[in-house]
PyMOL commands that place a pseudoatom at each C-alpha (Angstrom):
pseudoatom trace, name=CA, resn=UNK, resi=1, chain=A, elem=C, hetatm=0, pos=[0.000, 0.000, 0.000]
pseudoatom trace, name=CA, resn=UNK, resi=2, chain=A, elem=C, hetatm=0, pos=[1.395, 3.951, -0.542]
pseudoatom trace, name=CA, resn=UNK, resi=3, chain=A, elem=C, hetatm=0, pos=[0.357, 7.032, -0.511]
pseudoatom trace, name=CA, resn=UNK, resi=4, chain=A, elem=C, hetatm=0, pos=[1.789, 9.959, -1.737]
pseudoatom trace, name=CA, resn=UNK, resi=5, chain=A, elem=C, hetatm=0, pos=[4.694, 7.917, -2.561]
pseudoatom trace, name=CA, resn=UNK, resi=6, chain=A, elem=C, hetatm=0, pos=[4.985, 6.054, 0.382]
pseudoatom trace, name=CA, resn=UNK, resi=7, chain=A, elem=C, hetatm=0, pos=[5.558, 2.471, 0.088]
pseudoatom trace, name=CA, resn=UNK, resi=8, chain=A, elem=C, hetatm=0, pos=[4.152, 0.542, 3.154]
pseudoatom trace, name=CA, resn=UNK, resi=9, chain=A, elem=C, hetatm=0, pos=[6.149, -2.821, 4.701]
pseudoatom trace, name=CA, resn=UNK, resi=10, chain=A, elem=C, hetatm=0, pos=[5.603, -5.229, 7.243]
pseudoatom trace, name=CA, resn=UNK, resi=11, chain=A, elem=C, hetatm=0, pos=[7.429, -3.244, 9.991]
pseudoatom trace, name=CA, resn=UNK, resi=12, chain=A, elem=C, hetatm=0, pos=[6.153, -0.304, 9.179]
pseudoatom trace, name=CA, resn=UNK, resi=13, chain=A, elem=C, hetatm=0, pos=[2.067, -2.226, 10.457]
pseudoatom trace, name=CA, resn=UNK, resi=14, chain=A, elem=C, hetatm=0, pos=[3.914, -3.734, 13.482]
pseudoatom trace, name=CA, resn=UNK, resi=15, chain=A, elem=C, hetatm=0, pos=[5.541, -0.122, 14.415]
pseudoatom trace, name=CA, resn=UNK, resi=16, chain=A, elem=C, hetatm=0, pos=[1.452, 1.471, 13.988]
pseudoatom trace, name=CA, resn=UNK, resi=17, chain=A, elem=C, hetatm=0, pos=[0.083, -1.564, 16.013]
pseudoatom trace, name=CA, resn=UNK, resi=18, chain=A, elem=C, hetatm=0, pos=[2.907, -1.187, 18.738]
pseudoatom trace, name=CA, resn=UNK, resi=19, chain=A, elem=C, hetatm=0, pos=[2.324, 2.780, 18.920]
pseudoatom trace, name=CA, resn=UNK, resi=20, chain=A, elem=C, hetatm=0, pos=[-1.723, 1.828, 19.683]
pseudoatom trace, name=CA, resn=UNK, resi=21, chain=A, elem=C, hetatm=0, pos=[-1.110, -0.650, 22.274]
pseudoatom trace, name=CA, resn=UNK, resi=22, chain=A, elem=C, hetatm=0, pos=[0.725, 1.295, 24.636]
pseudoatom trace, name=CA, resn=UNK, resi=23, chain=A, elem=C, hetatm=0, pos=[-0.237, 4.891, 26.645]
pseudoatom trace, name=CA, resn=UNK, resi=24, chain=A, elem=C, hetatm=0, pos=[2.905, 6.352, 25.977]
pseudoatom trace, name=CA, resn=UNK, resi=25, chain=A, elem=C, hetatm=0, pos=[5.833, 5.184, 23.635]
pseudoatom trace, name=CA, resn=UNK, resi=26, chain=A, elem=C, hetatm=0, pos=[8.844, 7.116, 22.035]
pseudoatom trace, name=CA, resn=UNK, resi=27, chain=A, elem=C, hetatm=0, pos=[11.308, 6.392, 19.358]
pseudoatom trace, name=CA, resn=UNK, resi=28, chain=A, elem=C, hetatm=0, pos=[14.214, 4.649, 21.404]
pseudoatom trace, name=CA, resn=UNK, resi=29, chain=A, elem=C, hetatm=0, pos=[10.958, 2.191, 22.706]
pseudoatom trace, name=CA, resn=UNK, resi=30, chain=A, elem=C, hetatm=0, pos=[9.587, 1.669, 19.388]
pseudoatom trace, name=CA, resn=UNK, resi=31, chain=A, elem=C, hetatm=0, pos=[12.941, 0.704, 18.035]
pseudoatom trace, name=CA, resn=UNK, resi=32, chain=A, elem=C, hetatm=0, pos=[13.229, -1.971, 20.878]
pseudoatom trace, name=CA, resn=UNK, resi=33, chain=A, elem=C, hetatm=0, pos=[9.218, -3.380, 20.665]
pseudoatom trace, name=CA, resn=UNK, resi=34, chain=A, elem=C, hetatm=0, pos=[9.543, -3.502, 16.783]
pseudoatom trace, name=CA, resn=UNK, resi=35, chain=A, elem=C, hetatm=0, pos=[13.205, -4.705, 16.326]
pseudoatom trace, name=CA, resn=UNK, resi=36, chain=A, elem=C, hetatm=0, pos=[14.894, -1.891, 14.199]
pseudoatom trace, name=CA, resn=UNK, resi=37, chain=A, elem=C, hetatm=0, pos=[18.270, -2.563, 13.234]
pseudoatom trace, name=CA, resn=UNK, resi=38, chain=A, elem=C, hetatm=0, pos=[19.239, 0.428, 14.962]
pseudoatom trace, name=CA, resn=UNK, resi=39, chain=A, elem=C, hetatm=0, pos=[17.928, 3.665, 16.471]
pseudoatom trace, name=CA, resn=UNK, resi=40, chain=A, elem=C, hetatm=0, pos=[18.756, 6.150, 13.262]
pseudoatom trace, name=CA, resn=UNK, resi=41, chain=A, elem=C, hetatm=0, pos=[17.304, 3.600, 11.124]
pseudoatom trace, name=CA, resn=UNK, resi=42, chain=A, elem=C, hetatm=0, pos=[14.057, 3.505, 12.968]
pseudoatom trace, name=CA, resn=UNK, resi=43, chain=A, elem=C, hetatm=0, pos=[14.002, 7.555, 13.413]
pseudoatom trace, name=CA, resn=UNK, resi=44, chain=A, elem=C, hetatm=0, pos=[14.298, 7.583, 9.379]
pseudoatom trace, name=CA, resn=UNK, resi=45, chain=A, elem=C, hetatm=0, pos=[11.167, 5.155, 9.350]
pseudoatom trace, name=CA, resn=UNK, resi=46, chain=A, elem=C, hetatm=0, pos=[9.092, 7.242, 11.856]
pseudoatom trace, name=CA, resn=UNK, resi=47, chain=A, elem=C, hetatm=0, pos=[10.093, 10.592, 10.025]
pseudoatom trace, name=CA, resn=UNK, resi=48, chain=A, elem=C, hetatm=0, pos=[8.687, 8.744, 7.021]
pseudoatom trace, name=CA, resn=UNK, resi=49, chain=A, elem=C, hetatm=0, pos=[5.322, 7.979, 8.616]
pseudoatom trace, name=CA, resn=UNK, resi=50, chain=A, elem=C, hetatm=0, pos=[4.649, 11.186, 9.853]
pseudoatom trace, name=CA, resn=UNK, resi=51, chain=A, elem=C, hetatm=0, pos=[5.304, 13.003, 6.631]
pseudoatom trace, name=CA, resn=UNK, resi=52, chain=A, elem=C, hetatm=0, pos=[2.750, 10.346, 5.700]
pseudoatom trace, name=CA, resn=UNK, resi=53, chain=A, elem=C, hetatm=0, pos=[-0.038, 11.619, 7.933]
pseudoatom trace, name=CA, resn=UNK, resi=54, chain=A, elem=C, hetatm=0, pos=[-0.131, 8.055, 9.679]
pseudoatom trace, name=CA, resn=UNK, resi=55, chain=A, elem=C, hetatm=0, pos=[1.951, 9.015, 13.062]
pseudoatom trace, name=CA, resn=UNK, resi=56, chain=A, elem=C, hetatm=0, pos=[2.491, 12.230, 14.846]
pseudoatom trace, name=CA, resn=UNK, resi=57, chain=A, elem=C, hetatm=0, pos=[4.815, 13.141, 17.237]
pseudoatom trace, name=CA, resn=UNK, resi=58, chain=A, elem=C, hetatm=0, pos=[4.380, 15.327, 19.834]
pseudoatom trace, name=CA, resn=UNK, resi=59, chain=A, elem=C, hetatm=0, pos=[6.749, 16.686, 23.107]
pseudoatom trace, name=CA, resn=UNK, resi=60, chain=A, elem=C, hetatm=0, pos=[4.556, 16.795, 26.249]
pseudoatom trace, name=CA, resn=UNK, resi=61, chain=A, elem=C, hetatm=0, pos=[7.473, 17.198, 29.118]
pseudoatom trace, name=CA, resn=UNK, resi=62, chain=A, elem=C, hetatm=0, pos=[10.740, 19.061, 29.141]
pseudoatom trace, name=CA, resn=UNK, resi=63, chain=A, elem=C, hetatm=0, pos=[13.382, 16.864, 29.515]
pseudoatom trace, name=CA, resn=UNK, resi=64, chain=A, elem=C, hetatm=0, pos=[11.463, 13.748, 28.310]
pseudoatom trace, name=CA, resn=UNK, resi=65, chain=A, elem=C, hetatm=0, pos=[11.484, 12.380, 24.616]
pseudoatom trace, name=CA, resn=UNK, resi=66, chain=A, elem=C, hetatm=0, pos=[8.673, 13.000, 21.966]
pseudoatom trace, name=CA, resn=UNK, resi=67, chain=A, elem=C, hetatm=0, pos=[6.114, 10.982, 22.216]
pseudoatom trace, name=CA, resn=UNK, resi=68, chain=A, elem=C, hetatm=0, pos=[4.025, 8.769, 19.406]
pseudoatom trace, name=CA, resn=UNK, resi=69, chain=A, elem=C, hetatm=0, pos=[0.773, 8.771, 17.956]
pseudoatom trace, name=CA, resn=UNK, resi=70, chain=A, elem=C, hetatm=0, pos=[-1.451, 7.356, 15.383]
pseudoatom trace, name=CA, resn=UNK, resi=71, chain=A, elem=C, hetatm=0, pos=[-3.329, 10.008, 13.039]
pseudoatom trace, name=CA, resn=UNK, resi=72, chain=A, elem=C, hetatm=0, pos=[-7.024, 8.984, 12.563]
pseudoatom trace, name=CA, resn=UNK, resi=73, chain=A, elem=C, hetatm=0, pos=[-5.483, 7.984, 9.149]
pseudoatom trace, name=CA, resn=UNK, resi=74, chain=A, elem=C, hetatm=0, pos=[-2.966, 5.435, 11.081]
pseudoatom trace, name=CA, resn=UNK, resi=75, chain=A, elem=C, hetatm=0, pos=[-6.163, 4.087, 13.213]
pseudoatom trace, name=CA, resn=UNK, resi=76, chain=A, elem=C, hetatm=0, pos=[-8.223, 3.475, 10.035]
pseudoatom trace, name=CA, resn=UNK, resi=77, chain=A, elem=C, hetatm=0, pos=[-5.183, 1.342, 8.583]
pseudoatom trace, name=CA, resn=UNK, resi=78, chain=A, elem=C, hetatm=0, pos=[-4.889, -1.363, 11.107]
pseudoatom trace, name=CA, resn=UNK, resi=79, chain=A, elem=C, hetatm=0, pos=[-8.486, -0.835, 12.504]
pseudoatom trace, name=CA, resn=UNK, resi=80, chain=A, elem=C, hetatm=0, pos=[-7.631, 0.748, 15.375]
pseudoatom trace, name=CA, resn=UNK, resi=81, chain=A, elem=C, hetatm=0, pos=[-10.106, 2.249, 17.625]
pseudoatom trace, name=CA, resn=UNK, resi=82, chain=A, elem=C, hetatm=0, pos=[-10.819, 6.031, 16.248]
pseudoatom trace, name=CA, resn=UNK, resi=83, chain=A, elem=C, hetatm=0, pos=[-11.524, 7.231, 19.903]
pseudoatom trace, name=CA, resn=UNK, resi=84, chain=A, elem=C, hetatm=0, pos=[-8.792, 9.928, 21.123]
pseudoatom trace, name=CA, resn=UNK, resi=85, chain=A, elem=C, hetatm=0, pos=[-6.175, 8.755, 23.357]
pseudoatom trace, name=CA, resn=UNK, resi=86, chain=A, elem=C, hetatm=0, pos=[-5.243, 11.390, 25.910]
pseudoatom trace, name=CA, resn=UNK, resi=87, chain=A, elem=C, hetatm=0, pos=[-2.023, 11.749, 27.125]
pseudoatom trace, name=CA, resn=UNK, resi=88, chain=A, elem=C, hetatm=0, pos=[-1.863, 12.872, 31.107]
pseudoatom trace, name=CA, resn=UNK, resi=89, chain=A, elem=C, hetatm=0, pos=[0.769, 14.668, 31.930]
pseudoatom trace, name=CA, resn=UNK, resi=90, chain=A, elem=C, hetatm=0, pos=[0.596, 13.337, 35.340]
pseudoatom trace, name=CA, resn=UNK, resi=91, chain=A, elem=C, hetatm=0, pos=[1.050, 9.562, 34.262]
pseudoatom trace, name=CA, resn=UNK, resi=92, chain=A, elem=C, hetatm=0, pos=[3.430, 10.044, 31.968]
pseudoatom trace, name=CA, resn=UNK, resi=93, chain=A, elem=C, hetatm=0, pos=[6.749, 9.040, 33.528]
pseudoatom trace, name=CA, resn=UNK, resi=94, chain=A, elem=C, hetatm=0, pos=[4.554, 5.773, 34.647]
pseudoatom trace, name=CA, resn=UNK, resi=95, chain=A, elem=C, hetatm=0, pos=[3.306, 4.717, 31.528]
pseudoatom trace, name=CA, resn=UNK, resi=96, chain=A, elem=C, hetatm=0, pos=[6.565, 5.237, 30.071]
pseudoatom trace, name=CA, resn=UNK, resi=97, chain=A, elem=C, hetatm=0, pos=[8.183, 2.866, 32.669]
pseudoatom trace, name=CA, resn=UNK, resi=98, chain=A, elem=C, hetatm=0, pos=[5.117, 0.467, 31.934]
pseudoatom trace, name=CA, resn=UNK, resi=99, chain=A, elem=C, hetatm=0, pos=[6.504, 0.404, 28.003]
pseudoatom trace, name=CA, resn=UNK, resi=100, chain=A, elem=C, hetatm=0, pos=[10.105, -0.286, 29.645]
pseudoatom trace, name=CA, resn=UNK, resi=101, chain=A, elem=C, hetatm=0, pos=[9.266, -2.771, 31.940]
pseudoatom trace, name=CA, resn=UNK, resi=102, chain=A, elem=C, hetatm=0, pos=[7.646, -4.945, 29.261]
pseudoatom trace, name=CA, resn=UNK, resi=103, chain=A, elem=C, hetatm=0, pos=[11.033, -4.838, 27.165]
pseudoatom trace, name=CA, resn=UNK, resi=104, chain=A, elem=C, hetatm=0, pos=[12.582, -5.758, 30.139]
pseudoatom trace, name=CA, resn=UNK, resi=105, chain=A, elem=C, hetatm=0, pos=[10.478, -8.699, 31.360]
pseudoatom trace, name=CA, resn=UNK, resi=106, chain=A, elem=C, hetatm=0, pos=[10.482, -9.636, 27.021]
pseudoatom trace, name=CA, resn=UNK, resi=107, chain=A, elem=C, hetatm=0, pos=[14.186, -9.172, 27.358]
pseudoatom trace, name=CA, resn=UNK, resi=108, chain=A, elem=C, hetatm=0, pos=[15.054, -11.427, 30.848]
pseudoatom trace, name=CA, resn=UNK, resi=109, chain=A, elem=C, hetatm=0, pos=[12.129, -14.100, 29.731]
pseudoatom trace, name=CA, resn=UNK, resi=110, chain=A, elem=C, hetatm=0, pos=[12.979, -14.412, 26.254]
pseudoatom trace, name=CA, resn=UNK, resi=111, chain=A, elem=C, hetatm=0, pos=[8.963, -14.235, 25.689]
pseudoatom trace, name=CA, resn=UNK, resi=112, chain=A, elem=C, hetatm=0, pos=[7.516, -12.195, 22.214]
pseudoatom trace, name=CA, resn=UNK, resi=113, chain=A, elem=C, hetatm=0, pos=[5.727, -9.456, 22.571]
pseudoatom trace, name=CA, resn=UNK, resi=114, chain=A, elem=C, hetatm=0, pos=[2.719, -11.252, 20.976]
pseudoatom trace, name=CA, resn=UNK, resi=115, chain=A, elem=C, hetatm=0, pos=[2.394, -12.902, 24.283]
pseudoatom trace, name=CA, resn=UNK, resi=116, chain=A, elem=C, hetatm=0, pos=[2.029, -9.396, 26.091]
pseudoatom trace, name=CA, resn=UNK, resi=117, chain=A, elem=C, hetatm=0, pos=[-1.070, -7.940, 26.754]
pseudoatom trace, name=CA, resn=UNK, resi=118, chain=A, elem=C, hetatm=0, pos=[-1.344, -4.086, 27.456]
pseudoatom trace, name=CA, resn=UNK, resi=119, chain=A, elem=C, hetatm=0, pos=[-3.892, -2.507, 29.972]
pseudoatom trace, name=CA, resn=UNK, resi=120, chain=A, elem=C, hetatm=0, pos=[-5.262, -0.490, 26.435]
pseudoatom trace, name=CA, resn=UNK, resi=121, chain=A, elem=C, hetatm=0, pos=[-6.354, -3.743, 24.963]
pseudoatom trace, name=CA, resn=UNK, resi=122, chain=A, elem=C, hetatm=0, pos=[-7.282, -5.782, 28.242]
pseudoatom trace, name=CA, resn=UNK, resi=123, chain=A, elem=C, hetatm=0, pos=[-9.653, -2.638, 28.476]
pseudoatom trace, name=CA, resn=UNK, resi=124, chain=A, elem=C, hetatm=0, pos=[-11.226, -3.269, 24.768]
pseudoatom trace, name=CA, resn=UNK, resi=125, chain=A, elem=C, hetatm=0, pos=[-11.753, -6.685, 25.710]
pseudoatom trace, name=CA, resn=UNK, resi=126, chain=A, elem=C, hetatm=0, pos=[-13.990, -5.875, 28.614]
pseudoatom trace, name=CA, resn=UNK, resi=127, chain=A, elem=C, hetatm=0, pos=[-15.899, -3.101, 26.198]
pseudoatom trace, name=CA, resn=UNK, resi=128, chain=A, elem=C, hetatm=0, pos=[-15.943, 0.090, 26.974]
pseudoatom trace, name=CA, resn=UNK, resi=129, chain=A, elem=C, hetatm=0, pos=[-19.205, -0.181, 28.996]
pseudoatom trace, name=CA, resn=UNK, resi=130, chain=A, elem=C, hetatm=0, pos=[-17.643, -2.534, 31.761]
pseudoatom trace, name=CA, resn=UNK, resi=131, chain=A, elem=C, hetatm=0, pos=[-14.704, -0.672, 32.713]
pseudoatom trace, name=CA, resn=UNK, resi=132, chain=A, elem=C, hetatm=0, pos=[-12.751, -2.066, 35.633]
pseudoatom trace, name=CA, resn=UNK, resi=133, chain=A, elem=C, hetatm=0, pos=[-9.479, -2.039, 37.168]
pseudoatom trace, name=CA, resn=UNK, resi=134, chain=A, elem=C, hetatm=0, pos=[-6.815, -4.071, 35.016]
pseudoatom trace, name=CA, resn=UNK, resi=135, chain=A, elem=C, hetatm=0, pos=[-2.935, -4.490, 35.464]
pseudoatom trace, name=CA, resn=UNK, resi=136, chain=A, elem=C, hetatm=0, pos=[-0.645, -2.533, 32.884]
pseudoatom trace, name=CA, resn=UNK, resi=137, chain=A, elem=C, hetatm=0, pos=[-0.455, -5.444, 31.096]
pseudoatom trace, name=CA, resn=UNK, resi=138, chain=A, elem=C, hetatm=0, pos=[0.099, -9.445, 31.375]
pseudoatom trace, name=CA, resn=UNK, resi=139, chain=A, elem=C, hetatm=0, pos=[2.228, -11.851, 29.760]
pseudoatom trace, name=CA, resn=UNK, resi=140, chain=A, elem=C, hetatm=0, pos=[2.255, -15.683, 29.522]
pseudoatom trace, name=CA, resn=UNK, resi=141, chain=A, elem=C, hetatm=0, pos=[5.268, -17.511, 30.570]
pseudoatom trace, name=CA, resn=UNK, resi=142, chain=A, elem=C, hetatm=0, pos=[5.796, -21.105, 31.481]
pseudoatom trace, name=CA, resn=UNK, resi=143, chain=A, elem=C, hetatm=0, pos=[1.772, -21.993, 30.503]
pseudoatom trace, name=CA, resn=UNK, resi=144, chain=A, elem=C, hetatm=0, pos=[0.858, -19.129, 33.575]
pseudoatom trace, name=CA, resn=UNK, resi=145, chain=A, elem=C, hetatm=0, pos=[-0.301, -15.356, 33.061]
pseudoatom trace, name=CA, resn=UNK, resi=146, chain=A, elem=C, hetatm=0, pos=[1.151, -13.317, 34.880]
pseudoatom trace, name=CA, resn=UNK, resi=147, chain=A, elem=C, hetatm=0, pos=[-0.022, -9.523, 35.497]
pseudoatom trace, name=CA, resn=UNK, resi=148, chain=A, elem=C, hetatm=0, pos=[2.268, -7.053, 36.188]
pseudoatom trace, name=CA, resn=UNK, resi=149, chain=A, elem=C, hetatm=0, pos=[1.701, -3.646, 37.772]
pseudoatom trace, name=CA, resn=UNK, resi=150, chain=A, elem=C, hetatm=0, pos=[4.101, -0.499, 37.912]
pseudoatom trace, name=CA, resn=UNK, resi=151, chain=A, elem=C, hetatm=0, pos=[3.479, 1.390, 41.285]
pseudoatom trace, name=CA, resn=UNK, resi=152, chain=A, elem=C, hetatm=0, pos=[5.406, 4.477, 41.849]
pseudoatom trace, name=CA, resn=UNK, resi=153, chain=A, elem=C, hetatm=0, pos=[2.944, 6.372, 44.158]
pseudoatom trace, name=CA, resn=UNK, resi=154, chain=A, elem=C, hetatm=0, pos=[0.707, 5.358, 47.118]
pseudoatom trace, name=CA, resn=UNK, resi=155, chain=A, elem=C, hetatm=0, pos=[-2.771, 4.763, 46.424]
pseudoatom trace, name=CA, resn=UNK, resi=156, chain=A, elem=C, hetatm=0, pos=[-5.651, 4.403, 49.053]
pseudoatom trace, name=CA, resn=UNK, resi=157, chain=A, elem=C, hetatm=0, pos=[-4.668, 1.511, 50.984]
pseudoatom trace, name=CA, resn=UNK, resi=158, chain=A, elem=C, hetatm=0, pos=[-8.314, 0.106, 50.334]
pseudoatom trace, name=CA, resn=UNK, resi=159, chain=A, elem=C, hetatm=0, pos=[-8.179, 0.466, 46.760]
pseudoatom trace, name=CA, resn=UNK, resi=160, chain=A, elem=C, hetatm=0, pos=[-4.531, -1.047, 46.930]
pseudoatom trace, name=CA, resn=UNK, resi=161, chain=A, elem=C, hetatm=0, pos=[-5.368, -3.966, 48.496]
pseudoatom trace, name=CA, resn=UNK, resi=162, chain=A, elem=C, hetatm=0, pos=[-8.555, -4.467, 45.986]
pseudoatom trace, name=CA, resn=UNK, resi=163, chain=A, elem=C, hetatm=0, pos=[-6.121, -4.460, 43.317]
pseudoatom trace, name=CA, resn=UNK, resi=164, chain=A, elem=C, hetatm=0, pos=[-4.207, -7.025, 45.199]
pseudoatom trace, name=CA, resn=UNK, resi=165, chain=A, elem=C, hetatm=0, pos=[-6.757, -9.277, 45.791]
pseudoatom trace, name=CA, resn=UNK, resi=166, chain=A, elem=C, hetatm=0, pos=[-8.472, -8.726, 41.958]
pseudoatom trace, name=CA, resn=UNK, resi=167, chain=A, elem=C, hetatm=0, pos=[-5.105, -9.683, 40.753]
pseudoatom trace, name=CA, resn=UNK, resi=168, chain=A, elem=C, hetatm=0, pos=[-5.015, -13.011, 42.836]
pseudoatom trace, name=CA, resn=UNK, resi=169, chain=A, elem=C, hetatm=0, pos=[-8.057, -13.845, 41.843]
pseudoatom trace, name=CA, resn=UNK, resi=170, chain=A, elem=C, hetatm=0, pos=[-7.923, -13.614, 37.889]
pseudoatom trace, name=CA, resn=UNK, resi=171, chain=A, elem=C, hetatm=0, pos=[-4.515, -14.111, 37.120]
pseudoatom trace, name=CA, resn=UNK, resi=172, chain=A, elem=C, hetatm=0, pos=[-1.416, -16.811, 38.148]
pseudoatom trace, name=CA, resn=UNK, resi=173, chain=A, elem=C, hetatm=0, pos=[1.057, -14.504, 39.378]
pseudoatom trace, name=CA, resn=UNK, resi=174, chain=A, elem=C, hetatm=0, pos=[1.692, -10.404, 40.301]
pseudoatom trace, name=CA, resn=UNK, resi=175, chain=A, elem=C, hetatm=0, pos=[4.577, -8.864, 39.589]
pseudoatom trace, name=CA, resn=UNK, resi=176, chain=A, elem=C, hetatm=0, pos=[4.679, -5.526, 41.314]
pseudoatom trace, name=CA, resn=UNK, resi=177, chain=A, elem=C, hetatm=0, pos=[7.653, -2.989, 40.263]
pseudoatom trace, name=CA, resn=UNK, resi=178, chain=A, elem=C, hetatm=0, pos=[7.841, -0.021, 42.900]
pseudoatom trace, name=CA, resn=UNK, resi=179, chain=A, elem=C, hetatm=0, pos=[10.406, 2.620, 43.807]
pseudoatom trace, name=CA, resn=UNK, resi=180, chain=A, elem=C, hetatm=0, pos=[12.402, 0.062, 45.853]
pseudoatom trace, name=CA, resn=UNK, resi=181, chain=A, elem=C, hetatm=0, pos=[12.366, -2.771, 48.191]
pseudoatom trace, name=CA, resn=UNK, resi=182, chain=A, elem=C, hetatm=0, pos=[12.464, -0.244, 51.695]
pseudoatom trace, name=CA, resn=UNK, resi=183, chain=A, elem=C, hetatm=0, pos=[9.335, 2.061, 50.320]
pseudoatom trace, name=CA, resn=UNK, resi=184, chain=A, elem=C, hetatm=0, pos=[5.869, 2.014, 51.706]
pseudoatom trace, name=CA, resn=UNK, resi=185, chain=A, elem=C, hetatm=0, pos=[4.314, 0.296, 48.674]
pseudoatom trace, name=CA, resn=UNK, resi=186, chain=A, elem=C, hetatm=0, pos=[6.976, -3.186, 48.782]
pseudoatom trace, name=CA, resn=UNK, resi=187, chain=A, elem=C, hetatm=0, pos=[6.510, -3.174, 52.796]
pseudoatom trace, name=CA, resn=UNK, resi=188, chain=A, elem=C, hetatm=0, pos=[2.328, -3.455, 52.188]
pseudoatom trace, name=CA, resn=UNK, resi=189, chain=A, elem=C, hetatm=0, pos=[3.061, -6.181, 49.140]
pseudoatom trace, name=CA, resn=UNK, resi=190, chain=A, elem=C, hetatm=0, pos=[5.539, -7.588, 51.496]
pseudoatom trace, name=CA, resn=UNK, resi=191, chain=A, elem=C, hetatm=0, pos=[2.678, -7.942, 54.520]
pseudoatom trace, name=CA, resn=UNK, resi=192, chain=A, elem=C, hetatm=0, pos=[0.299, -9.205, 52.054]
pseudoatom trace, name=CA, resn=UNK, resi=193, chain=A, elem=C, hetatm=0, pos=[2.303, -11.891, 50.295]
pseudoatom trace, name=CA, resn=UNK, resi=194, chain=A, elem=C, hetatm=0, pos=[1.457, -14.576, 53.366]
pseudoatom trace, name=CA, resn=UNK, resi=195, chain=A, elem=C, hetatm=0, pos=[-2.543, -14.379, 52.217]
pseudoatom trace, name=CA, resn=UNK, resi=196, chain=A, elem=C, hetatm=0, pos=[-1.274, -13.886, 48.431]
pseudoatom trace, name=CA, resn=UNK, resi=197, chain=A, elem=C, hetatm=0, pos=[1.769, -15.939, 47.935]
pseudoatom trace, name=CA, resn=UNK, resi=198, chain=A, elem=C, hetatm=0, pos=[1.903, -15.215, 43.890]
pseudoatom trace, name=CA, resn=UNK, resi=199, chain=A, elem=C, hetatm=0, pos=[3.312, -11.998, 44.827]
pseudoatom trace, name=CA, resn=UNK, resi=200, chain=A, elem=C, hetatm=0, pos=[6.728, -11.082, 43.578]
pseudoatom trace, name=CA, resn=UNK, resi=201, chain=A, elem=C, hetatm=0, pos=[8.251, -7.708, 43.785]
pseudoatom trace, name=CA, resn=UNK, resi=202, chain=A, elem=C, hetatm=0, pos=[10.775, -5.535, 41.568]
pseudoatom trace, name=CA, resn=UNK, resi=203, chain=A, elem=C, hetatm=0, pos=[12.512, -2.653, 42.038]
pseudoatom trace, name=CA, resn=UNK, resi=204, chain=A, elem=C, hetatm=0, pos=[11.945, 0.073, 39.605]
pseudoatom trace, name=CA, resn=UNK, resi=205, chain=A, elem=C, hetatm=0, pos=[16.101, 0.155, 39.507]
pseudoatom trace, name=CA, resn=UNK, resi=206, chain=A, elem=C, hetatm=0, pos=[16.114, -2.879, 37.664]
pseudoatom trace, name=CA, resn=UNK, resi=207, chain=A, elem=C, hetatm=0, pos=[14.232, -1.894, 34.814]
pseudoatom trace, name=CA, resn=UNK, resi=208, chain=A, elem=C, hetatm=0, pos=[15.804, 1.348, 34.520]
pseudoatom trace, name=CA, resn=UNK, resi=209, chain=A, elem=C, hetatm=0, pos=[19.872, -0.343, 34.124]
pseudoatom trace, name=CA, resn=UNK, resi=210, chain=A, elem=C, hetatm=0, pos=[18.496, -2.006, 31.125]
pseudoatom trace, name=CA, resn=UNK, resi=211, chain=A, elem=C, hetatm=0, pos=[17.209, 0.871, 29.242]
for i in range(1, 211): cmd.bond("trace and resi %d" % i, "trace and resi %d" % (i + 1))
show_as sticks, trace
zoom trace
C-alpha cells in the first residue's frame, strides 16, 4: 500500500500496532518493541510515517522524549479504535516505565511481545461499557499469566489492596515494580504476600539499568 509515494512494509504495520497498544511510547521504545536494526534507522522510518499523515509526534514534558501517535489515518489502517487517546501529563513518567518494563520482562524471559497484553487492549476486551481495574499489562510464561503492575505512588490503601486481591483472583502470578524494596508500597506487598503468595516484587532500579 502507498500514498503519496509512500511504500508501506511489514514493519512499518507492526511499528502502527505497537504505537496503539501502549499509553505512551517514544522512538528509542519503538525501536526496541519492533526490532529496528538500529535507532537512526528507525528515526528515518518514523520521520517517514509522519510526513505520511499516519503518526504524529508530539513533546509533552521538558526533559522527556517525543512521544508517538497514530493520526485517525494510522487508526483506520490497522483498525484501530478512532476514539482519542489522551495523554496525562501526570502519568506520563509511569506509563513510560510500563513500556520499559515490558522490554525488560520480554528481554530477561525471552517471551515475544505477541504474548504481552497491554492494559489499552485488556480494556477493549472488557468493552468500553464494563470498565474495571486491570494491570498494565500481562504476559504468559511457562503456561501461567502473569499480570504485572508499575506502582510508583501510594494509592488508598483500600483500593490497593482491591487491586491485590483482583489480581489473585484472575490471574497466576503479580509482579509488582515499585520505587524500591524499603518504600511504603513493597513493605504493604511484602505484609500481604502470606494471604497472596503469587506476589513477587521488583525494584523500579532494575528496569531502569536495562534501558
Amino acid at each position: 500500500m502507498s500514498k503519496e509515494g509512500f511504500r508501506f512494509v511489514d514493519r512499518d504495520y507492526t511499528i502502527l500496532k505497537e504505537i496503539d497498544r501502549w499509553r505512551v511510547i517514544t522512538g528509542r521504545q519503538i525501536a526496541e518493541l519492533t526490532g529496528c536494526t538500529g535507532q537512526r534507522a528507525c528515526d528515518r522510518r518514523l520521520q517517514k510515517l509522519i510526513q505520511a499523515k499516519y503518526i504524529t509526534r508530539q513533546k509533552y514534558l521538558y526533559g522527556f522524549p517525543s512521544i508517538y501517535s497514530l493520526t485517525n489515518t494510522g487508526k483506520l489502517l490497522i483498525q484501530a479504535p478512532k476514539l482519542k487517546h489522551q495523554i496525562r501529563l501526570e502519568q506520563i513518567i509511569h506509563d513510560s516505565y510500563v513500556t520499559d518494563t515490558a522490554i525488560y520482562i520480554s528481554k530477561k524471559f525471552d517471551i515475544p511481545f505477541s504474548d504481552i497484553t497491554t492494559e489499552k487492549e485488556l480494556h477493549r476486551l472488557d468493552g468500553f461499557s464494563n470498565r474495571k481495574h486491570r494491570p498494565d499489562f500481562i504476559y504468559l510464561h511457562n503456561g501461567k499469566t502473569i499480570c504485572v503492575e508499575v506502582e510508583l505512588s501510594m494509592k488508598a490503601k483500600s483500593r490497593f489492596e482491591k487491586n491485590i486481591t483482583a489480581n489473585f483472583e484472575n490471574y497466576d502470578g503479580q509482579l509488582w515494580i515499585v520505587p524500591d524494596r524499603k518504600c511504603n508500597i513493597a513493605k504493604i506487598l511484602i505484609e500481604h504476600q502470606s494471604i497472596y503468595p503469587d506476589i513477587s516484587i521488583m525494584p523500579l532500579d532494575e528496569v531502569k539499568a536495562n534501558e
